[in-house]
Every structure is written in structure tokens, then in C-alpha cells.
C-alpha positions as CSV (number, residue, x, y, z in Angstrom):
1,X,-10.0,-8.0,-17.1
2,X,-6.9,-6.4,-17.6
3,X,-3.2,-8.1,-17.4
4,X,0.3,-7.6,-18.6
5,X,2.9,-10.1,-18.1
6,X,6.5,-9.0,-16.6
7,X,9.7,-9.8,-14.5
8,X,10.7,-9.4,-11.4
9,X,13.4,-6.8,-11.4
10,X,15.3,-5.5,-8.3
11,X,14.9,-6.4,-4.8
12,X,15.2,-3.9,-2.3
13,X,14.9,-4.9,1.6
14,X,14.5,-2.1,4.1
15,X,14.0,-1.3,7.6
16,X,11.9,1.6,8.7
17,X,12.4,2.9,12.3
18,X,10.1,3.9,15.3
19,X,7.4,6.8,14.0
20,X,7.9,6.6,10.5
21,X,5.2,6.7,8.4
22,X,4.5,3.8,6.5
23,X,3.1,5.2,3.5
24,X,5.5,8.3,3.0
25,X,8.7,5.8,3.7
26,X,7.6,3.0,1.3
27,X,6.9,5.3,-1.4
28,X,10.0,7.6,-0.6
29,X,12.2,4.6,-1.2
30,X,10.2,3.9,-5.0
31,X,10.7,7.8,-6.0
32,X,14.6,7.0,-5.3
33,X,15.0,3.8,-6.7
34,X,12.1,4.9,-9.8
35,X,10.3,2.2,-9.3
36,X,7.3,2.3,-11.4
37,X,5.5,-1.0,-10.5
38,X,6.0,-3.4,-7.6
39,X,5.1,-5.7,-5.3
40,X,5.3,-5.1,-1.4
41,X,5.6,-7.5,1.5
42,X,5.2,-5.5,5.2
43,X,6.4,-7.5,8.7
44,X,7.1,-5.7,12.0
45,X,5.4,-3.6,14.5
46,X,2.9,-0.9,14.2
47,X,1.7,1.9,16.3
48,X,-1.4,3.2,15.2
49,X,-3.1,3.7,12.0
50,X,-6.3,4.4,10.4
51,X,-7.8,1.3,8.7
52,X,-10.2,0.9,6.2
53,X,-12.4,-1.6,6.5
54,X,-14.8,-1.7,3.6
55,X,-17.3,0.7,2.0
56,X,-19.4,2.7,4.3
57,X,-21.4,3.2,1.1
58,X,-21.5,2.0,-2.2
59,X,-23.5,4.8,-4.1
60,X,-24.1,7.8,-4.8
61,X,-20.5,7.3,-4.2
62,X,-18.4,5.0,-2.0
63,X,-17.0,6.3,1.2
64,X,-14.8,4.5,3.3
65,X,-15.2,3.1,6.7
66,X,-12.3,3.7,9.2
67,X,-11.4,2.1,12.3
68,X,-8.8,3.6,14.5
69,X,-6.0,0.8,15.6
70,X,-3.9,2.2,18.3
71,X,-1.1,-0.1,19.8
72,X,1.5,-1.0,19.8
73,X,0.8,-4.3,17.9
74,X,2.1,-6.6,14.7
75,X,1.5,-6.3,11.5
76,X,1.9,-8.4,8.3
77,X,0.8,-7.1,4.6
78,X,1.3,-7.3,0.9
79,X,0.8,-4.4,-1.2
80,X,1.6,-3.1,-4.6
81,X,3.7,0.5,-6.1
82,X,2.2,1.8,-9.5
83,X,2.9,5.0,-10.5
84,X,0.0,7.6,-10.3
85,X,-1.6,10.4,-12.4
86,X,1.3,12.7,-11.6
87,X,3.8,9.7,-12.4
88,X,4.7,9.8,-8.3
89,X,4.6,6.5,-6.6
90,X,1.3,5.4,-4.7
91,X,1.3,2.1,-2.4
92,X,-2.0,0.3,-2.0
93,X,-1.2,-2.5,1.2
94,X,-3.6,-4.7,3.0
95,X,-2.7,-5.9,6.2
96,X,-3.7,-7.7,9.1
97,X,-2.8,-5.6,12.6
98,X,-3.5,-6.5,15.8
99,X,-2.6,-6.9,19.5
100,X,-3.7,-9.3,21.9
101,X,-7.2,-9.7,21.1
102,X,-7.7,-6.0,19.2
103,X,-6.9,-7.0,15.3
104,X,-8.5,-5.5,12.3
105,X,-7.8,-6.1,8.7
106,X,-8.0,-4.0,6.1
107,X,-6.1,-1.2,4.6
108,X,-4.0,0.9,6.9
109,X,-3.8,4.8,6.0
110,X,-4.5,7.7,8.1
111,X,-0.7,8.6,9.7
112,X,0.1,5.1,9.5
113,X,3.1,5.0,12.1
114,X,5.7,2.5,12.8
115,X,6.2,0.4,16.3
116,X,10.1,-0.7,16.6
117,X,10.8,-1.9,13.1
118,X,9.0,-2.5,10.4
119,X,10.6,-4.9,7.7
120,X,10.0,-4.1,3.8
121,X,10.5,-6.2,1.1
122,X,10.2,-4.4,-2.4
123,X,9.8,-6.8,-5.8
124,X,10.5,-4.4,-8.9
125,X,7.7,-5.1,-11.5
126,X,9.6,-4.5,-15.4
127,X,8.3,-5.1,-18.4
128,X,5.0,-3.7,-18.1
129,X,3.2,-0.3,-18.2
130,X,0.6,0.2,-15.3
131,X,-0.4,3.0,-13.8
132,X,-3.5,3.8,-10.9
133,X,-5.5,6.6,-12.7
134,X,-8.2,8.8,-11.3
135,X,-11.7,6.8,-12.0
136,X,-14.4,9.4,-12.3
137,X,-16.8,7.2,-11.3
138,X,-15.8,6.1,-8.0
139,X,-13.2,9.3,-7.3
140,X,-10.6,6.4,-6.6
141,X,-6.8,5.8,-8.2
142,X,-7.5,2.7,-9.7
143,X,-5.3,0.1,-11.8
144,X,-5.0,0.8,-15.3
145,X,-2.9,-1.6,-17.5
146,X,-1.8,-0.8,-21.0
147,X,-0.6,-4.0,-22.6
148,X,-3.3,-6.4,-22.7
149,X,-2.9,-10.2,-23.4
């Protein structure tokens, strides 16, 4: 296990628009602002996304397994900012999506597109030093922390 123990920082509340991509928006906002670790709460409509919905396969390497949502429905997620490889901004979100009885759960990616308006609340991480780094193992981004406790 790895922790580091910070503060919340700034608070930044947005509102993304009809088409806008979820992913590009989000992180678009945390390259402005330099946010290099966060916490991210999603509520609001969506149109369509790819969602992943666990591993296809575990070995020789895992591959993800997609299911198209196409809408428009609701959506509700919590997510995190950390700074990548190339010290850009990467989101990882989970979210439940659904309409009517059509929901799926998972992690939404694939031209992620908003329905409406989508609400975003952004929680500035400080005081620690995380970044998602390239795991050979698994080919993923995954959480690294630096100051352990």
C-alpha cells in the first residue's frame, strides 16, 4: 500500500454543455487551473459513451471489456486527476449511466459525450506528490505515490 496525506485545495464547479466530451473537458479545465491531483464528482446527462466493464482478460495481458451506452440517459460518478508520465492531467471516473431500464456501470471512455449538462465538481488534492505512471506489466497508467506514511 501506498498513501500520502494532503488538503483539500481549491474548489472549482463547472458546467459542460451538449456534445462535449467528458474526458477532454474535465482535464482541459486541470491543465488551466494546474491541478496536479484531485478529486472529481460527475452529475448530469450523458449521451453516449464507451464503458468499461471489467477485464476481458486477465493474462497474458488484460484487455478491457466495452459496452456501448447510447442515450440519452443520467449519469453520476466520482473520479480522480493525477498528473501522468508527460506531467499532462489524466482523469480516471467511474460512473453509473443509465436510462430507463438500460444502465451499466463502469468506466466511461470511448468519445464520452455530454446530454444537456453535465455538472463537475473538482476538489484540488495539495500537499502530496502522485502521479499515474506507465506499469510495464499491465501497459496501464497506474497510481504511483511518492511520500509514504
Amino acid at each position: 500500500m501506498e498513501y500520502a496525506v494532503g488538503k483539500a485545495g481549491r474548489i472549482i464547479a463547472a458546467r459542460l454543455f451538449e456534445g462535449e466530451n467528458l474526458y477532454e473537458s474535465i482535464e482541459s479545465i486541470a491543465e488551466k487551473e494546474q491541478i496536479s491531483c484531485g478529486a472529481v464528482l460527475i452529475t448530469g446527462g450523458i449521451r453516449k459513451a464507451d464503458v468499461v466493464v471489467g477485464p476481458k482478460t486477465e493474462t497474458p495481458k488484460i484487455e478491457p471489456e466495452f459496452r456501448d451506452f447510447v442515450g440519452p440517459g443520467e449519469v453520476l460518478g466520482v473520479g480522480t486527476i493525477y498528473r501522468d508520465d508527460k506531467d499532462k492531467p489524466k482523469m480516471h471516473i467511474h460512473a453509473g449511466i443509465g436510462k430507463g431500464d438500460n444502465f451499466i456501470i463502469g468506466c466511461p471512455r470511448g468519445g464520452a459525450s455530454i446530454f444537456l449538462i453535465l455538472e463537475v465538481t473538482i476538489i484540488e488534492i495539495t500537499g502530496i506528490d502522485a502521479k499515474r505512471v506507465t506499469d510495464p506489466a499491465s501497459g496501464f497508467k497506474l497510481l504511483k505515490i511518492k511520500n509514504k506514511k
